[in-house]
C-alpha positions in Angstrom: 88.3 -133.9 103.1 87.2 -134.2 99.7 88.9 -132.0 96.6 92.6 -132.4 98.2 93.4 -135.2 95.5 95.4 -133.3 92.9 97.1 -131.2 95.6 98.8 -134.2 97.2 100.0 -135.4 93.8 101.9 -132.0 93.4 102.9 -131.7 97.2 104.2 -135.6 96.8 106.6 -134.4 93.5 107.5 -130.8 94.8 108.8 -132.8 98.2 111.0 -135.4 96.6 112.7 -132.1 94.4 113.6 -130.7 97.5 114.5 -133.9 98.9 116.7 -134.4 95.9 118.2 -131.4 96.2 119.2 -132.0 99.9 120.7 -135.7 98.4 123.4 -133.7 96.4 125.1 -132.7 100.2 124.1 -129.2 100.0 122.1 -129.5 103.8 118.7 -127.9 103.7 119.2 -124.9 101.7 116.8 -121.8 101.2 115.4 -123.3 98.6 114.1 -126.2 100.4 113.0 -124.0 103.3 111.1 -121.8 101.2 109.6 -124.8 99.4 108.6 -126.3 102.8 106.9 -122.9 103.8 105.0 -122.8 100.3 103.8 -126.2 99.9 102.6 -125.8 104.3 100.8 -122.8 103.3 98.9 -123.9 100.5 98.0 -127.1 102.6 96.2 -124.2 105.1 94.4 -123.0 102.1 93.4 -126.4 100.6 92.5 -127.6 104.0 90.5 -124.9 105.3 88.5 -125.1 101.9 87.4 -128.2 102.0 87.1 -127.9 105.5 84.2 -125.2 105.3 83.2 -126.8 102.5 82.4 -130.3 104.3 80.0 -128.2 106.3 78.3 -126.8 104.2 74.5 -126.9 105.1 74.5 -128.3 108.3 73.9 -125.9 110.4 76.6 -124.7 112.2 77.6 -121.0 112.6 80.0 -120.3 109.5 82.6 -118.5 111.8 83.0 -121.3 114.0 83.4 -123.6 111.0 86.3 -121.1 110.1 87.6 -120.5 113.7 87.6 -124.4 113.8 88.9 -125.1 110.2 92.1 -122.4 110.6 93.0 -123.6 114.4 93.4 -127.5 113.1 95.4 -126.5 109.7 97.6 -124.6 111.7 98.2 -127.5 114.2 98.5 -129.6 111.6 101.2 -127.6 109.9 103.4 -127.2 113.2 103.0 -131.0 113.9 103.6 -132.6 110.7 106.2 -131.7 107.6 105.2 -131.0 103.9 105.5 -134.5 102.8 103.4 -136.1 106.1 100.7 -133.3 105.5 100.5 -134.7 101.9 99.8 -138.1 103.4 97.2 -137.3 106.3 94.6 -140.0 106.8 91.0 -138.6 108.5 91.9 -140.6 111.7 95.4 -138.1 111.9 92.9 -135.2 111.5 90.1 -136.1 113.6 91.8 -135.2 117.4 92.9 -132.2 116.1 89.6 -131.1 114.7 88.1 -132.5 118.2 90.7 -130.2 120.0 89.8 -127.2 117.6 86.2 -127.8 117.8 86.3 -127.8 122.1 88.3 -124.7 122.0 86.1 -122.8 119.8 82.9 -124.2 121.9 81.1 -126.4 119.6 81.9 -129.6 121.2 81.2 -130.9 124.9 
């Protein structure tokens, strides 16, 4: 999951804000929620980039790569918060992409 490295960076800062803000006894406000939402959907995008991109001449079907890609970002995001999706190691990712990959029939 190569070109992810400056995203984490951001993700990483962007988090402890919110976490900050959440410090001062206001609870999880909308702000936080919203910033939880925002920095989750740009993981999908960043994921599912480099995801297809990994791929890239190896001869699988490009809409299975996708169909494979989108169904483990969006496991990913329901599983794991904004800061743990910032920290994901390739052995976190690899039984969802397994999963993702049976589903979509391109792996036994």
């Amino acid at each position: 999951m190569t070109g992810m490295s400056a995203r984490p960076i951001l993700t990483v800062a962007l988090f402890a804000a919110a976490a900050a803000l959440a410090g001062c006894g206001q609870g999880e406000t909308s702000l936080q929620k919203g910033l939880e939402e925002g920095l989750k959907a740009q993981f999908v995008e960043s994921f599912e980039g480099s995801c297809r991109s990994a791929t890239d001449g190896v001869g699988v079907l490009t809409d299975k790569v996708a169909e494979v890609c989108k169904c483990a970002a969006d496991q990913l995001v329901k599983k794991f918060s904004a800061s743990e999706l910032a920290s994901l190691s390739p052995d976190s990712v690899a039984p969802v992409m397994k999963s993702c990959a049976a589903k979509s029939g391109l792996s036994n």
